[in-house]
Each structure stands twice: as C-alpha cells, then as structure tokens.
KOLGU-4560 file (N, C-alpha, C; in nm, 3 decimals, padded with zeros to 5 digits):
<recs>
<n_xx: 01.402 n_yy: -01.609 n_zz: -00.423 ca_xx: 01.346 ca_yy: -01.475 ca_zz: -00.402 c_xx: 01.225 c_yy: -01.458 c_zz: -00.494 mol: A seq: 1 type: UNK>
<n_xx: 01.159 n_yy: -01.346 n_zz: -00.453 ca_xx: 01.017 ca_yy: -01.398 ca_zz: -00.510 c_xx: 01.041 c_yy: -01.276 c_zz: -00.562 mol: A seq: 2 type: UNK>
<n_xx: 00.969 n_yy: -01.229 n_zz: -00.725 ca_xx: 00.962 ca_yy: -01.136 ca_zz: -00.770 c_xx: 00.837 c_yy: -01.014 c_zz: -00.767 mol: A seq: 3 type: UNK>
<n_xx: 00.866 n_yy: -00.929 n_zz: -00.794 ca_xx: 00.739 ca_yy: -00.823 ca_zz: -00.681 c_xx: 00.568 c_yy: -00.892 c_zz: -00.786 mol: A seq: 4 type: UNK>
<n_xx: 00.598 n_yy: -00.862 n_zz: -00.897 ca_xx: 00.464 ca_yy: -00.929 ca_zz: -00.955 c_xx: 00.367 c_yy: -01.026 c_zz: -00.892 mol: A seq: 5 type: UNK>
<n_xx: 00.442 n_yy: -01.101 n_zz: -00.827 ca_xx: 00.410 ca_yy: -01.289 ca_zz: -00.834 c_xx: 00.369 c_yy: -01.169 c_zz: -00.664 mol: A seq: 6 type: UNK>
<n_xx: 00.425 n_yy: -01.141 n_zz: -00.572 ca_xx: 00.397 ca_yy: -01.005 ca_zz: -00.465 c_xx: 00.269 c_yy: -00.981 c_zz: -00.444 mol: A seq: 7 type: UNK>
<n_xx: 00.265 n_yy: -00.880 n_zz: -00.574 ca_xx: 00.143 ca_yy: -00.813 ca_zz: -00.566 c_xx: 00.025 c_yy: -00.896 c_zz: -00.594 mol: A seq: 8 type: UNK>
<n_xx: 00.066 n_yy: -00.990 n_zz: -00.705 ca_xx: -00.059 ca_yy: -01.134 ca_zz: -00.717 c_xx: -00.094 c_yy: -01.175 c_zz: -00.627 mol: A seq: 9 type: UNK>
<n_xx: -00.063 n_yy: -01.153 n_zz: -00.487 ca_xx: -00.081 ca_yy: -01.225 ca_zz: -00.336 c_xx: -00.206 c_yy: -01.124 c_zz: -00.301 mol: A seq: 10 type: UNK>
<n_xx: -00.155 n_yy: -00.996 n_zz: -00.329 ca_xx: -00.278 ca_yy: -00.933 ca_zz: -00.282 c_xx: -00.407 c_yy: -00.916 c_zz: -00.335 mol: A seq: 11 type: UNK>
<n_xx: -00.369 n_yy: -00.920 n_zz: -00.448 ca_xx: -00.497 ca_yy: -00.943 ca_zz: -00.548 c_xx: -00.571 c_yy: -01.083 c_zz: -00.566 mol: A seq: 12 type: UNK>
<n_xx: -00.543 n_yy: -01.172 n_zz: -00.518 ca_xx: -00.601 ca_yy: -01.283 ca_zz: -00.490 c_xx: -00.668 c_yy: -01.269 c_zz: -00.394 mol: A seq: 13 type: UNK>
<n_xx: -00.671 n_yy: -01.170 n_zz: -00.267 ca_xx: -00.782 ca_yy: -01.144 ca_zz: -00.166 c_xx: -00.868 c_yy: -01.133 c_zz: -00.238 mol: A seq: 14 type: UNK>
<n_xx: -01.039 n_yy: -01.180 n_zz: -00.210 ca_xx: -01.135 ca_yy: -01.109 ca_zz: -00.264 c_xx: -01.176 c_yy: -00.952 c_zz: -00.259 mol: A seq: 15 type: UNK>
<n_xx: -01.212 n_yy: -00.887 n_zz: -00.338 ca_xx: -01.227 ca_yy: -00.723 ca_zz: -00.276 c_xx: -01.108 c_yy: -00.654 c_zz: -00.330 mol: A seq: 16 type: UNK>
<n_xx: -00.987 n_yy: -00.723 n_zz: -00.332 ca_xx: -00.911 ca_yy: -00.646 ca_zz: -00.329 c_xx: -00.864 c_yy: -00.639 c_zz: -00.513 mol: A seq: 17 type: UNK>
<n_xx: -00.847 n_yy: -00.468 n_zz: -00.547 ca_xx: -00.865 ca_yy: -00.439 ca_zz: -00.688 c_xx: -00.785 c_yy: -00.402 c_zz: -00.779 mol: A seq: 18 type: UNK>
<n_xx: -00.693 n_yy: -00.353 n_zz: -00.675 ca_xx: -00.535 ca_yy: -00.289 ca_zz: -00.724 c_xx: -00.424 c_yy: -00.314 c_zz: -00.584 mol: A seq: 19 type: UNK>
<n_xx: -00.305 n_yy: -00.363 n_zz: -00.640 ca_xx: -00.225 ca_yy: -00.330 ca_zz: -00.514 c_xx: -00.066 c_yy: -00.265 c_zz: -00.595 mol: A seq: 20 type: UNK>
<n_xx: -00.036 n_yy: -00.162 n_zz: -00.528 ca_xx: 00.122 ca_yy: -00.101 ca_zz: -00.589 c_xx: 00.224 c_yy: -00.065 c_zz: -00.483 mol: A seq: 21 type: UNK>
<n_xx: 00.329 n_yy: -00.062 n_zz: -00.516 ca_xx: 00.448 ca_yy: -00.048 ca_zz: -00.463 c_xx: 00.456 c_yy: 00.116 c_zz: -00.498 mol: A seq: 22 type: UNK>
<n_xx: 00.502 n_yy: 00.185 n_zz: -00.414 ca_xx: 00.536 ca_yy: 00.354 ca_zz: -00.438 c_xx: 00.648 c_yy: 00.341 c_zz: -00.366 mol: A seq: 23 type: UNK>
<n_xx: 00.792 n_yy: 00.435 n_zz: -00.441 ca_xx: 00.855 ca_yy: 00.514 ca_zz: -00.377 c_xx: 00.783 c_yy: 00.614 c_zz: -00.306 mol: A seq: 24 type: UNK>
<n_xx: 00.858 n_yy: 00.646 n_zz: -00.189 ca_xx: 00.829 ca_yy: 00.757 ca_zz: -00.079 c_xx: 00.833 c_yy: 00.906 c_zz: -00.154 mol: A seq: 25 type: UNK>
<n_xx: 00.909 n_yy: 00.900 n_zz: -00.272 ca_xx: 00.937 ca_yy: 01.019 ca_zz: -00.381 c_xx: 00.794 c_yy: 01.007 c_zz: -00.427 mol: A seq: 26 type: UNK>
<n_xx: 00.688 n_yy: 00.916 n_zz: -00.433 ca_xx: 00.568 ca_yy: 00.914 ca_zz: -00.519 c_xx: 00.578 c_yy: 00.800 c_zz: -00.642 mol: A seq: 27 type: UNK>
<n_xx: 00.687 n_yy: 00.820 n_zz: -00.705 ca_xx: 00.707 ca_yy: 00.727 ca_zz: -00.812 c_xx: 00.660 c_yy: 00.561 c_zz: -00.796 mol: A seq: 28 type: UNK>
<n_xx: 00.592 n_yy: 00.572 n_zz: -00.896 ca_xx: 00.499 ca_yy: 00.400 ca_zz: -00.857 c_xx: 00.642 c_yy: 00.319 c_zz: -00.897 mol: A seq: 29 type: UNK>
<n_xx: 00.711 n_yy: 00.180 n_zz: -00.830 ca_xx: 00.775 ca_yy: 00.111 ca_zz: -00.863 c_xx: 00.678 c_yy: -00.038 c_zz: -00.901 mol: A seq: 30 type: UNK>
<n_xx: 00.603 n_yy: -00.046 n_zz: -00.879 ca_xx: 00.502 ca_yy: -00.154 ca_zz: -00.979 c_xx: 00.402 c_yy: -00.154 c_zz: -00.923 mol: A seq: 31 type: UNK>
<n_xx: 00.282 n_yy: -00.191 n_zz: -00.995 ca_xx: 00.173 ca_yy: -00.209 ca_zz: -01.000 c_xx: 00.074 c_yy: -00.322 c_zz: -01.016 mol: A seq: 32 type: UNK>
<n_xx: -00.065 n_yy: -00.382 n_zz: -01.007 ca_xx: -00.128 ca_yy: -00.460 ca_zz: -01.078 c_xx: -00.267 c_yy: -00.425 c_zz: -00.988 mol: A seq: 33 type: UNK>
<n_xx: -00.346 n_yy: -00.419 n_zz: -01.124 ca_xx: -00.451 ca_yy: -00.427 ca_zz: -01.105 c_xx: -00.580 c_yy: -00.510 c_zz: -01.180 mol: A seq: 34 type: UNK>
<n_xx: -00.645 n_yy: -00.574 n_zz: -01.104 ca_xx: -00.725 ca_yy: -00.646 ca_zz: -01.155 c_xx: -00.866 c_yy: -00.599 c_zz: -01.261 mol: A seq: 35 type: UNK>
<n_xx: -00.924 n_yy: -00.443 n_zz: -01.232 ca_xx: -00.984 ca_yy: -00.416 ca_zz: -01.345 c_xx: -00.926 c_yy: -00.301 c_zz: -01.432 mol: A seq: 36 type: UNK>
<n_xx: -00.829 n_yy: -00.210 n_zz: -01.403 ca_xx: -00.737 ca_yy: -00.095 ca_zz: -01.442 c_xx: -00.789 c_yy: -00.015 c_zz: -01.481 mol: A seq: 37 type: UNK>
<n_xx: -00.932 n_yy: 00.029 n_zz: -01.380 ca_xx: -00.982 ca_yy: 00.161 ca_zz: -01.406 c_xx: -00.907 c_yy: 00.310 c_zz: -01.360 mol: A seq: 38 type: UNK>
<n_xx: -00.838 n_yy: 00.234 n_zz: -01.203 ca_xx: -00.787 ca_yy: 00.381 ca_zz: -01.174 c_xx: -00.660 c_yy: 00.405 c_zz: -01.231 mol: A seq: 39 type: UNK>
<n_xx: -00.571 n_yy: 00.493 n_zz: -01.283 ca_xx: -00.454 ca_yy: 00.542 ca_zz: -01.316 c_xx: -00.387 c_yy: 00.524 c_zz: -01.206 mol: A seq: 40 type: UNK>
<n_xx: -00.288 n_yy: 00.409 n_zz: -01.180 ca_xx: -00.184 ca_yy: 00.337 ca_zz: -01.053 c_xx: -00.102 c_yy: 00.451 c_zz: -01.043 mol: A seq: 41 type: UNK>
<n_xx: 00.009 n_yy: 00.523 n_zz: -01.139 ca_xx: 00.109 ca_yy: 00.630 ca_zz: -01.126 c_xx: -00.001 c_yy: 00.769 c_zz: -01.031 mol: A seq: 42 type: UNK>
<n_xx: -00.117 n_yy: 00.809 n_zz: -01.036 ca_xx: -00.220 ca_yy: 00.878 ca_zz: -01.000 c_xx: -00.244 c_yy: 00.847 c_zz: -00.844 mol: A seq: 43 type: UNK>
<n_xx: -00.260 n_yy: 00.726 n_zz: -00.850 ca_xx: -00.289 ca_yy: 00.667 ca_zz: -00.683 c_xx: -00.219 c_yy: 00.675 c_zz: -00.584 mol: A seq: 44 type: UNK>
<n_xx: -00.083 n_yy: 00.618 n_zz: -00.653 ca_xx: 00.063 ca_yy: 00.603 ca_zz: -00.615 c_xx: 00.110 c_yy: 00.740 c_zz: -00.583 mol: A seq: 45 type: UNK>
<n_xx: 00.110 n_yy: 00.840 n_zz: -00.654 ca_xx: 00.187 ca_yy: 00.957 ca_zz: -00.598 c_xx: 00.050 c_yy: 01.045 c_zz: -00.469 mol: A seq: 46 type: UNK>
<n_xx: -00.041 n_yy: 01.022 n_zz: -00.488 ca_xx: -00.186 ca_yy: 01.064 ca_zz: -00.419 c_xx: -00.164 c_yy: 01.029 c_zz: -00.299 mol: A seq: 47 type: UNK>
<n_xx: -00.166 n_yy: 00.890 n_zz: -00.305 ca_xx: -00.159 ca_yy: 00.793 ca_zz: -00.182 c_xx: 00.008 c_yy: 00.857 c_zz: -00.080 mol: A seq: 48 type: UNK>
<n_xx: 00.092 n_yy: 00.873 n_zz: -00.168 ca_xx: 00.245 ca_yy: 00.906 ca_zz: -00.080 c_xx: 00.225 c_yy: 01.061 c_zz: -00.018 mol: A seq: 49 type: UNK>
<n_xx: 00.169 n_yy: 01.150 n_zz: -00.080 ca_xx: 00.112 ca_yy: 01.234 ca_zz: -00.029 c_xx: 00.047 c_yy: 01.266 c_zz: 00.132 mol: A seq: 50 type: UNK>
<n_xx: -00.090 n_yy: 01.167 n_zz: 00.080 ca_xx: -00.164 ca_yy: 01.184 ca_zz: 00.234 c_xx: -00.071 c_yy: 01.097 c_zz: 00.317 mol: A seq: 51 type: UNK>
<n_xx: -00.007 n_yy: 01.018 n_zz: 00.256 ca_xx: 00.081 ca_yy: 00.949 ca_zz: 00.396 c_xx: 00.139 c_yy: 01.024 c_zz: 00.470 mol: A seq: 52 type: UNK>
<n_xx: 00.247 n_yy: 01.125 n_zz: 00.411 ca_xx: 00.321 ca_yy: 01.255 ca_zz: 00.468 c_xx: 00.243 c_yy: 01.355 c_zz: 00.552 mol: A seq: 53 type: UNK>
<n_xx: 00.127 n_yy: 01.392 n_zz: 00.493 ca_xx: 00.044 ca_yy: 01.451 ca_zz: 00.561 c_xx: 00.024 c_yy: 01.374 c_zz: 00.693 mol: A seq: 54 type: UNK>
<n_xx: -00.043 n_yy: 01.245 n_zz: 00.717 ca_xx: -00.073 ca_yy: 01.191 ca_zz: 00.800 c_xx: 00.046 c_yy: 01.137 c_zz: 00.943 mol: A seq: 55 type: UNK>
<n_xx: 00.165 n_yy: 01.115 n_zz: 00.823 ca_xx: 00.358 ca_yy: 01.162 ca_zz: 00.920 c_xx: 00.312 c_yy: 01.311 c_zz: 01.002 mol: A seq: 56 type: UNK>
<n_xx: 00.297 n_yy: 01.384 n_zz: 00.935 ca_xx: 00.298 ca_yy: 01.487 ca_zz: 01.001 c_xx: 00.184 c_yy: 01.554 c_zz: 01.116 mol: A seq: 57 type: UNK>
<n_xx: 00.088 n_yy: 01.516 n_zz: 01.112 ca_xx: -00.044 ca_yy: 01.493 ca_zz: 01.185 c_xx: 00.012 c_yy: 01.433 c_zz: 01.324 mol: A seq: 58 type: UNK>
<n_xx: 00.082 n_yy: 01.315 n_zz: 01.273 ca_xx: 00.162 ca_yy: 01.236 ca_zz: 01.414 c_xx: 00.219 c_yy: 01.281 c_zz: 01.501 mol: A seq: 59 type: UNK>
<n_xx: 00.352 n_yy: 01.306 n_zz: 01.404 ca_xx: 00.403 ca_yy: 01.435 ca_zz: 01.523 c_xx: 00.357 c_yy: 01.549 c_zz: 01.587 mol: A seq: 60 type: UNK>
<n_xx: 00.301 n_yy: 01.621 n_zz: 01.522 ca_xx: 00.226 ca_yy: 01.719 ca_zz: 01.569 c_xx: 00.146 c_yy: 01.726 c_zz: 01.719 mol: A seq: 61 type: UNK>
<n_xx: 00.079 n_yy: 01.581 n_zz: 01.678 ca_xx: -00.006 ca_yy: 01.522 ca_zz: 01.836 c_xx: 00.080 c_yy: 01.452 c_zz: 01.878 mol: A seq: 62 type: UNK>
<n_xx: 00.188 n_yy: 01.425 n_zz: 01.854 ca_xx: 00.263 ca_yy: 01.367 ca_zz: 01.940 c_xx: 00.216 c_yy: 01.179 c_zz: 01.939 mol: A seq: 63 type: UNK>
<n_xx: 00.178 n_yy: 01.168 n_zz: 01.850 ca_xx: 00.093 ca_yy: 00.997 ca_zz: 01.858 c_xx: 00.242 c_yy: 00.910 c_zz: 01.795 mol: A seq: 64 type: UNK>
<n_xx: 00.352 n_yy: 00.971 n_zz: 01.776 ca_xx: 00.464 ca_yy: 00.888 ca_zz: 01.688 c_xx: 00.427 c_yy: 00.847 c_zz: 01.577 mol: A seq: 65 type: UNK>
<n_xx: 00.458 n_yy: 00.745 n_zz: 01.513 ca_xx: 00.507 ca_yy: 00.703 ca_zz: 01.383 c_xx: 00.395 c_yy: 00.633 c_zz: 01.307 mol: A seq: 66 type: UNK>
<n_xx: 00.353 n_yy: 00.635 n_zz: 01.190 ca_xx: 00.235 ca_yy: 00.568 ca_zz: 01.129 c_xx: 00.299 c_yy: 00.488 c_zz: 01.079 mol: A seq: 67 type: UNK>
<n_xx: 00.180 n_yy: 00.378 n_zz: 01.136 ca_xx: 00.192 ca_yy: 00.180 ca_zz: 01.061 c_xx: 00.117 c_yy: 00.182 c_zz: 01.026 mol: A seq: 68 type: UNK>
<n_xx: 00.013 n_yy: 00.261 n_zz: 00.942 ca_xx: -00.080 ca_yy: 00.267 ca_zz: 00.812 c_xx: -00.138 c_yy: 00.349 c_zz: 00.850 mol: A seq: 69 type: UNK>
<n_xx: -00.238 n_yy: 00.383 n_zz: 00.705 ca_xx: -00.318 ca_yy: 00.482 ca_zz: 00.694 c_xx: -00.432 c_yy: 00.396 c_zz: 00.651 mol: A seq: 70 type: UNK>
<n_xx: -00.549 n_yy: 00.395 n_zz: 00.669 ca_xx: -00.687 ca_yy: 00.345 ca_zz: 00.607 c_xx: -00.779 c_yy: 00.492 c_zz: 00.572 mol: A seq: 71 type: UNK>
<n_xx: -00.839 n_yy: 00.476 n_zz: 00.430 ca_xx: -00.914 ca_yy: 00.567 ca_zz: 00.424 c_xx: -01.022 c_yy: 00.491 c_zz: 00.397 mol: A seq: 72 type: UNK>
<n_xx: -01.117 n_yy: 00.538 n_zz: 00.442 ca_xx: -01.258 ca_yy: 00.474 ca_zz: 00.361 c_xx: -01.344 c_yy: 00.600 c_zz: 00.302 mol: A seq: 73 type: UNK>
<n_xx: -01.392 n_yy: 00.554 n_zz: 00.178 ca_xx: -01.481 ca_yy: 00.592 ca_zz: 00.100 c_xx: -01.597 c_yy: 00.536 c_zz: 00.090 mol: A seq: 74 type: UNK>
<n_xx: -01.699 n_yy: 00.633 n_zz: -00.013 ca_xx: -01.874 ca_yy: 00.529 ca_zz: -00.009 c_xx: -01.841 c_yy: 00.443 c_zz: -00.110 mol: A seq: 75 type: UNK>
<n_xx: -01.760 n_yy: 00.445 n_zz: -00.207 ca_xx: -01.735 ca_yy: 00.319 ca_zz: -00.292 c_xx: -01.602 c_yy: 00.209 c_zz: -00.290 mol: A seq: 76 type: UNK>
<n_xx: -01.530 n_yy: 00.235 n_zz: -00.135 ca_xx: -01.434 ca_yy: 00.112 ca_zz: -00.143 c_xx: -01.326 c_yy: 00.194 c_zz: -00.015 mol: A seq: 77 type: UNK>
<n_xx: -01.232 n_yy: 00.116 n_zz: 00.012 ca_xx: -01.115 ca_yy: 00.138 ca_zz: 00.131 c_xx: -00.978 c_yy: 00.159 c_zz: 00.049 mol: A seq: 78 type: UNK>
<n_xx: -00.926 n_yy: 00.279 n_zz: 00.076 ca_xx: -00.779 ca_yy: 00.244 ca_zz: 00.055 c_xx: -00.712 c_yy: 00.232 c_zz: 00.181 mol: A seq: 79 type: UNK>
<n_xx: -00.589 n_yy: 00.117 n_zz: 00.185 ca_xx: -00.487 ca_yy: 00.071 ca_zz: 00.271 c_xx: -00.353 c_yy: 00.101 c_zz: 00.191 mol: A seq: 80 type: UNK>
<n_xx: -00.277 n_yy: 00.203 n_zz: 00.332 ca_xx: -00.180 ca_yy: 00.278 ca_zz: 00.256 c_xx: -00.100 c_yy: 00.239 c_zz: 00.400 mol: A seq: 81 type: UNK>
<n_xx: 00.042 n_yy: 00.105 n_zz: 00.359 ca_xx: 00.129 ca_yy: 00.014 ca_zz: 00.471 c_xx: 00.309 c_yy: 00.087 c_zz: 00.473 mol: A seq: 82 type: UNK>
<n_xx: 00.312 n_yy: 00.141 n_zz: 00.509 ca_xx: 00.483 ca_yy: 00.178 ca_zz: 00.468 c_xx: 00.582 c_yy: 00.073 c_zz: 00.486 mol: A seq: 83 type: UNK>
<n_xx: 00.671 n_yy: 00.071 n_zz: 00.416 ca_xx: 00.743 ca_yy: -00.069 ca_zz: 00.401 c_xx: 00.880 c_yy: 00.010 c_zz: 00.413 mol: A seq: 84 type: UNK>
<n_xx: 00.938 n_yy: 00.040 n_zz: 00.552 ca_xx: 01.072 ca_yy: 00.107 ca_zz: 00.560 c_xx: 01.081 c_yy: 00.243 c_zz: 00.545 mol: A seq: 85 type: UNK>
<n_xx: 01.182 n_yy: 00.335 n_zz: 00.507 ca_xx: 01.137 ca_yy: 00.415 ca_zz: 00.514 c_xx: 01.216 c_yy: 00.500 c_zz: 00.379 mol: A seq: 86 type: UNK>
<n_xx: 01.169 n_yy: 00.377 n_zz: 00.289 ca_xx: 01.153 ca_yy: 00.400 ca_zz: 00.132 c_xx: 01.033 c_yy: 00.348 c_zz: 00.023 mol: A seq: 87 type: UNK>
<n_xx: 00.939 n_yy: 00.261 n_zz: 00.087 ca_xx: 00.865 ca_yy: 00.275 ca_zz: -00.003 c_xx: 00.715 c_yy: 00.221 c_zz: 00.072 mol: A seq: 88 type: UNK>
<n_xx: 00.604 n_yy: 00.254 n_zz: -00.009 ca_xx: 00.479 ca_yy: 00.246 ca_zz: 00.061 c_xx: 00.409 c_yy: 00.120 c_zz: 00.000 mol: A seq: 89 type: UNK>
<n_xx: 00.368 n_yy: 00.053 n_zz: 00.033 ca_xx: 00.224 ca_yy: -00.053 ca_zz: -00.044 c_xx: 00.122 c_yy: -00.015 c_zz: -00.058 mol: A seq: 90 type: UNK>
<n_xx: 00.031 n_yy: 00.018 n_zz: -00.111 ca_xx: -00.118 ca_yy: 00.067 ca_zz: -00.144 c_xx: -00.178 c_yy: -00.053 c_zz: -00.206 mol: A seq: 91 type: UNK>
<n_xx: -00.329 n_yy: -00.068 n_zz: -00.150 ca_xx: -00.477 ca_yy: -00.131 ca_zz: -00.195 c_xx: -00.509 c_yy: -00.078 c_zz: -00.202 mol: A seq: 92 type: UNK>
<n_xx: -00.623 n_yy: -00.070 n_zz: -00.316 ca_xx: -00.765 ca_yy: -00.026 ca_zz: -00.348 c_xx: -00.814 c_yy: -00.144 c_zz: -00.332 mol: A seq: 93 type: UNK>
<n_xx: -00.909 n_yy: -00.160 n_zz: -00.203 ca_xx: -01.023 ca_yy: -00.248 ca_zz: -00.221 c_xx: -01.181 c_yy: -00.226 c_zz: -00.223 mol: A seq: 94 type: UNK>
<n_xx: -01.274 n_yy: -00.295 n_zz: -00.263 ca_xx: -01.457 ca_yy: -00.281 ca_zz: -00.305 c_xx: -01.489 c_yy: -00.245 c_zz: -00.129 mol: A seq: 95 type: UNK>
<n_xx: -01.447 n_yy: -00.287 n_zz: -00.028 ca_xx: -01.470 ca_yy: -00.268 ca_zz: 00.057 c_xx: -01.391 c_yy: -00.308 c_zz: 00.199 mol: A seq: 96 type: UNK>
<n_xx: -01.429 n_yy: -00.280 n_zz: 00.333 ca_xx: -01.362 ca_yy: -00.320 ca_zz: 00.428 c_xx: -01.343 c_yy: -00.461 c_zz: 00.493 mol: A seq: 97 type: UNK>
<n_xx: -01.423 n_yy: -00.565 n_zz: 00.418 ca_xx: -01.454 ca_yy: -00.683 ca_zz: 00.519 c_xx: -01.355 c_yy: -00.802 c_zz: 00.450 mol: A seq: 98 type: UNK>
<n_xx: -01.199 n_yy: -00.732 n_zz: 00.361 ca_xx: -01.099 ca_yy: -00.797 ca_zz: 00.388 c_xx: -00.964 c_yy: -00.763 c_zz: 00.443 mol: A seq: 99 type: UNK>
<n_xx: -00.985 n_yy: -00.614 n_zz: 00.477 ca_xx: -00.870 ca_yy: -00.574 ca_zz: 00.548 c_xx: -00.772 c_yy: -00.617 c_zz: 00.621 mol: A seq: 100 type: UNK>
<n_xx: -00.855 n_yy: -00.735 n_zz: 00.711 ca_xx: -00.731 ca_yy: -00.789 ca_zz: 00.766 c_xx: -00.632 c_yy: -00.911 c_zz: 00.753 mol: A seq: 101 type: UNK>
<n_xx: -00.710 n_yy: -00.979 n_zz: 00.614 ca_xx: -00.602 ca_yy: -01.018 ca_zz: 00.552 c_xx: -00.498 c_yy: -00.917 c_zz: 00.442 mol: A seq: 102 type: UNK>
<n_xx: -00.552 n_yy: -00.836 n_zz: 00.399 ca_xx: -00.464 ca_yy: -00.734 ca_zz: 00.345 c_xx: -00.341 c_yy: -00.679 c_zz: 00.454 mol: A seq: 103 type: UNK>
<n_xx: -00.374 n_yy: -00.654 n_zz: 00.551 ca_xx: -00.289 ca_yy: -00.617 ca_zz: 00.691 c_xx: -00.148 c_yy: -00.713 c_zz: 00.724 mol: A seq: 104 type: UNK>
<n_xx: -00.253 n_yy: -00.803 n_zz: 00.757 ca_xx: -00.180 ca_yy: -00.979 ca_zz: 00.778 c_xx: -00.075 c_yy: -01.000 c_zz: 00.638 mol: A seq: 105 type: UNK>
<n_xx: -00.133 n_yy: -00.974 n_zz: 00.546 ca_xx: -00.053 ca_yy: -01.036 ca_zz: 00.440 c_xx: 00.088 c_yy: -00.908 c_zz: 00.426 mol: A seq: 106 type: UNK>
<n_xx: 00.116 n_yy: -00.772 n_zz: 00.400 ca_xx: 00.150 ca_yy: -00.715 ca_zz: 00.470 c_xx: 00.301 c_yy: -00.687 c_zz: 00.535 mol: A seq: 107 type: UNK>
<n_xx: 00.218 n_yy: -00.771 n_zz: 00.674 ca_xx: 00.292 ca_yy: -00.726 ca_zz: 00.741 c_xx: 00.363 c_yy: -00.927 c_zz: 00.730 mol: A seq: 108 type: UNK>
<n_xx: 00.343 n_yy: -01.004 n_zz: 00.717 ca_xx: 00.400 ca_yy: -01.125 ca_zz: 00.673 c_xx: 00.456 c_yy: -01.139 c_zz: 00.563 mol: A seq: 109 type: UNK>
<n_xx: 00.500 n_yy: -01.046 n_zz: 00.453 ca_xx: 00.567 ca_yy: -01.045 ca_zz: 00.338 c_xx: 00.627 c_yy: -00.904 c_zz: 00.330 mol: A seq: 110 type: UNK>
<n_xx: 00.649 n_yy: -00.831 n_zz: 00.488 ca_xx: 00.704 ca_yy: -00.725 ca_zz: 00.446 c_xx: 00.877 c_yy: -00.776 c_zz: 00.433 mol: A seq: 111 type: UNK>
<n_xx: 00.945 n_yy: -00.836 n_zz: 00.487 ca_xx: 01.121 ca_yy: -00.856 ca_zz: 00.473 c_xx: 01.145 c_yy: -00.897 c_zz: 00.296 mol: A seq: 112 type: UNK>
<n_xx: 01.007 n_yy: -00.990 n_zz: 00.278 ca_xx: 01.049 ca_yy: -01.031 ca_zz: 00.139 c_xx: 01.026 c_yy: -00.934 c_zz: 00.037 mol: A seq: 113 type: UNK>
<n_xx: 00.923 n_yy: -00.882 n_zz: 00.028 ca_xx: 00.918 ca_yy: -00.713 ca_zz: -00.044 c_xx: 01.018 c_yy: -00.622 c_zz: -00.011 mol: A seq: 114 type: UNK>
<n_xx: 01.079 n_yy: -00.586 n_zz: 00.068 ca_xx: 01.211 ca_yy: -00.493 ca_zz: 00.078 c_xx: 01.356 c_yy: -00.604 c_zz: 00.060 mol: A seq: 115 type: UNK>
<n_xx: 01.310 n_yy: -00.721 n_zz: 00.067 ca_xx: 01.430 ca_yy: -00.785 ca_zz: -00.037 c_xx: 01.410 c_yy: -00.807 c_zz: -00.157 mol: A seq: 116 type: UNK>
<n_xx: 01.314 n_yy: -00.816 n_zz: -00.254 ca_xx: 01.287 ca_yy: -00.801 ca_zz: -00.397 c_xx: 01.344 c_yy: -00.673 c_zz: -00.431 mol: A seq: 117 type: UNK>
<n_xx: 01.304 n_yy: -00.568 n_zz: -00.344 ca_xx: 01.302 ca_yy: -00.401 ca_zz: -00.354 c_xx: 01.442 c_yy: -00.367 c_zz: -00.363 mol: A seq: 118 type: UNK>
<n_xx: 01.550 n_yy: -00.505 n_zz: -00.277 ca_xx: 01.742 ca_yy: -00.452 ca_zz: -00.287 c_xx: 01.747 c_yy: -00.365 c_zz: -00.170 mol: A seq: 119 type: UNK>
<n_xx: 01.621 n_yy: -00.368 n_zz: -00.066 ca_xx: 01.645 ca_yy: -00.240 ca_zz: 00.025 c_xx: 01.650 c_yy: -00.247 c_zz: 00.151 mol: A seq: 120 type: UNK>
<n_xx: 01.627 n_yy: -00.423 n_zz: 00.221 ca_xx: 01.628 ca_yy: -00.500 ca_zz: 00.323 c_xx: 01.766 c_yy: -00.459 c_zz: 00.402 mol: A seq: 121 type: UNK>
</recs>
C-alpha cells in the first residue's frame, strides 16, 4: 500500500503542478505537499471544499447530476478540485492549464489506491 505522501509526490512531479492536498468533505486538510508553500494548504483546502458544495448544488438545481470535478481557472494558474467518494476531495494548484490532463488521468488512475491509504475504500 502506498502511503498518501509518496501519493501526492505523483502529482507534483507533473510539471506545472504546485501543490496537491487531500481535504475532508468537512474542509479539514488530511495532507498536503507543496512544492513552493506559498499558499496556506489548510486555507485552500477548506476554500476549495466549499466551492465544491456550491458547485453540488448548482447541479442539482439544473438538474446536470453529480460533479466529477470542478476546474477553476485564474490569470495566474488552474485549480483542479476531483472528489474521491463521498468523503474526501483532491485539490491542485497548478502555473497553468496545459497539464491538466495528466492531473485528471492521474486521478482518476490512483483513485481506489487513495481511498485505500484513506481506510475508506
């Protein structure tokens, strides 16, 4: 079993990509790593679980069903916000969009092993 660190090192080995964290659905960051640690991860992490809910709820509303991510883009970088069950979220901060879809790919190919590190599979 792979431990979430060695995890999140997967994502941060994308180029671009600057921070990646694990959030409880409560907000509570369950780990973090970031490669330059400008932004405050506990800050992102509860931010990020936020607009997700918002964006849950947007769904239903229009009737579009269930969100398998959220992408935001900004003028200085993309956040990718992946729900992993329906206890905890993955978040990137990346410099920009033109690695997203290995962030996606990677993901959604290490989601069983992240909710088995997590005890929640």
């Amino acid at each position: 079993m792979v431990d979430l660190k060695q995890m999140l090192g997967r994502f941060l080995a994308i180029p671009g990509v600057r921070q990646a964290l694990l959030v409880g659905r409560d907000g509570l960051l369950i780990d973090g790593m970031s490669r330059d640690g400008k932004e405050d991860m506990e800050a992102v992490g509860a931010l990020m679980t936020t607009s997700f809910g918002t964006a849950e709820a947007l769904g239903q509303d229009i009737a579009r069903g269930s969100v398998v991510g959220l992408l935001i883009e900004y003028e200085h970088g993309l956040v990718s916000v992946d729900p992993l069950g329906d206890f905890a979220l993955i978040v990137t901060l990346s410099e920009n969009a033109s690695n997203i879809g290995r962030v996606r790919h990677l993901v959604k190919a290490s989601r069983n092993e992240i909710l088995e590190a997590l005890d929640i599979a």
